[in-house]
N, C-alpha and C positions, 0 to 999 in steps of 0.2 A: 818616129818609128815607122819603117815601111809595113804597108800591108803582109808581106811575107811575115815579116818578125812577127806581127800582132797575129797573124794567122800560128804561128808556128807556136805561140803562148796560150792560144785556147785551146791548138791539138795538144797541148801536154799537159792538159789533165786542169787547166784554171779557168773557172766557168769565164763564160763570157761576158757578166755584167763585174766580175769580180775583176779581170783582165782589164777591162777598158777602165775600170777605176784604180788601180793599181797604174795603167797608162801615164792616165790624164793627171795622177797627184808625183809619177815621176820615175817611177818604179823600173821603168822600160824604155828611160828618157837615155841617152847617148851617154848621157853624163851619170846616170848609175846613183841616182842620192841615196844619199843614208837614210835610217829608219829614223833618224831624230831630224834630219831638216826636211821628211815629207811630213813627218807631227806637226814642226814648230808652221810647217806650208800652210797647214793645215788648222791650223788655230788650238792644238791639245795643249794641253798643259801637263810637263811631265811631277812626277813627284821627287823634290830634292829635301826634304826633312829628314831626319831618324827616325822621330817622333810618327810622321805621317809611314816610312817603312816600317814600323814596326808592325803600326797599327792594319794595315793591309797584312802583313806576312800572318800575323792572327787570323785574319779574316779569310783568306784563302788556303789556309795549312794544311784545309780537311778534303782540300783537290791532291788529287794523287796527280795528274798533272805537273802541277802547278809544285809540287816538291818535290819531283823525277827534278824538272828543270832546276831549283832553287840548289837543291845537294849537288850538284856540277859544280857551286860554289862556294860550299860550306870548307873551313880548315878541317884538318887532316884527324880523323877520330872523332870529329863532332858529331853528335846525334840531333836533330831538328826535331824532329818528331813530337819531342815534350817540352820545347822551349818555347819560352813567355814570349818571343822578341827579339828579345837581346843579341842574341847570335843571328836570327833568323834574317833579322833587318839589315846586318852587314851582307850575309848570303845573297839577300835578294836585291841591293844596291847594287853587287856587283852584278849580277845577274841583268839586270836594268840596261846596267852600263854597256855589257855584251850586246845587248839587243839593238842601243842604239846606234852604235857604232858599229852596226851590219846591215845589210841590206834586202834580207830577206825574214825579217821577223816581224815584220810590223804587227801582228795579229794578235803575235803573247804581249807584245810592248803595249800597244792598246788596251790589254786586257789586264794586265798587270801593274805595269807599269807610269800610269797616265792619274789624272784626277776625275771625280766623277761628279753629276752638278751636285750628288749629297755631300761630295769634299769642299764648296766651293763657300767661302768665307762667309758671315751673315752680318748685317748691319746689326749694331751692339744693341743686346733687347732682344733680339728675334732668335727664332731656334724651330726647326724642323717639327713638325707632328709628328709623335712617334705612330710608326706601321705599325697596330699589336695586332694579334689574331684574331681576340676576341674583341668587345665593342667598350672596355675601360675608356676611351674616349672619344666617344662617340660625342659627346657637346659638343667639342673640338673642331670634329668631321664636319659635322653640323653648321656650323658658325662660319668653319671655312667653305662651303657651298654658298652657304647664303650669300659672303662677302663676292663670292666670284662666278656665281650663277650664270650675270649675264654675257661674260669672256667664255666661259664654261661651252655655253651654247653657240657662240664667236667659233670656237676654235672648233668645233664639233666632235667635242667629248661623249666619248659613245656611253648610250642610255642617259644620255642628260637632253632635255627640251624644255620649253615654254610649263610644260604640264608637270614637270618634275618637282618634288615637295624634299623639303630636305632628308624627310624622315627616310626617303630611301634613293637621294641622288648622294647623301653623301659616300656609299660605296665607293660610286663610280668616281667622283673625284681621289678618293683613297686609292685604288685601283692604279690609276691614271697617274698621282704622286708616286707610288711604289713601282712602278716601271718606270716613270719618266727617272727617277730620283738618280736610277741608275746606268743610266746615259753618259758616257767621258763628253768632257766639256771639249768642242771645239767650235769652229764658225760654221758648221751647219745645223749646228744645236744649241745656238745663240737664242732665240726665240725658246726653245719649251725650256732652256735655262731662266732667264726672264720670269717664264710663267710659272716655274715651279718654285723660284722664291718669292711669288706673287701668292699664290694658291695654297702653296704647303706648307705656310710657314705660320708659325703665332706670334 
């Protein structure tokens, strides 16, 4: 990409840490890639199940976004709006489909589209601590600081030190699980993938 083009990409309105990385994975490359071979460049993982569309189209149904886009693909008289799934999952496969096979959507494809490390398979036995609001399992939180204290402090999990007691570091690993959790898996989030079926898991 000559400097002009790259110049002429951050005058049109695309910041410029967002330009040079949109660059550098291809975006602006001569050869034009798709938004599914800068993913797969990229180490994501897209979602191909029903099961796992379904389960997303639930979970993001309540973005008016995210169903402006999805009804562009719904059959002809379908209403989304109060459906379990079942339709929605078809809607939003194709939807998916659309995005990777373009070149300028990488953003919803990422956001919708992809797996996240809370999607990401568990060894048989192990299962995520549930995030609740309130502190139902707080032993839990508890057990899981203790177990990973000293990576805790490695990694520099904020408000976690040498001086930290579990009875109030376990927040912060909770905290730290609930953001990381929701992170799409690719190769630069290899490592807090790692740590969060390390960390977050029973």
């Amino acid at each position: 990409m000559s400097k002009l083009a790259f110049g002429a990409a951050g005058a049109s309105g695309v910041a410029g840490t967002g330009a040079f990385a949109a660059y550098q994975m291809g975006l602006f490359s001569p050869e034009q890639l798709t938004v599914k071979e800068v993913l797969s460049k990229e180490g994501y993982q897209v979602v191909k199940d029903d099961g796992k569309f379904k389960e997303f189209f639930k979970e993001f149904k309540s973005d008016t976004g995210f169903m402006n886009e999805v009804n562009k693909h719904k059959k002809e008289n379908e209403d989304l709006s109060s459906d379990d799934g079942d339709k929605g999952k078809v809607a939003l496969k194709a939807l998916c489909d659309s995005y990777l096979d373009s070149k300028d959507n990488l953003d919803k494809a990422i956001k919708w589209c992809v797996l996240r490390i809370q999607d990401t398979s568990l060894q048989s036995g192990k299962s995520w601590i549930a995030v609740q609001d309130n502190d139902s399992n707080k032993t839990e939180w508890e057990t899981a600081f203790t177990n990973a204290k000293t990576k805790l402090i490695e990694y520099k999990v904020s408000g976690i030190d040498n001086s930290t007691a579990a009875t109030t570091g376990y927040t912060h690993v909770k905290a730290w699980c609930s953001e990381s959790k929701k992170q799409p898996i690719n190769n630069k989030n290899k490592e807090t993938l790692d740590n969060a079926v390390s960390w977050c898991t029973k």
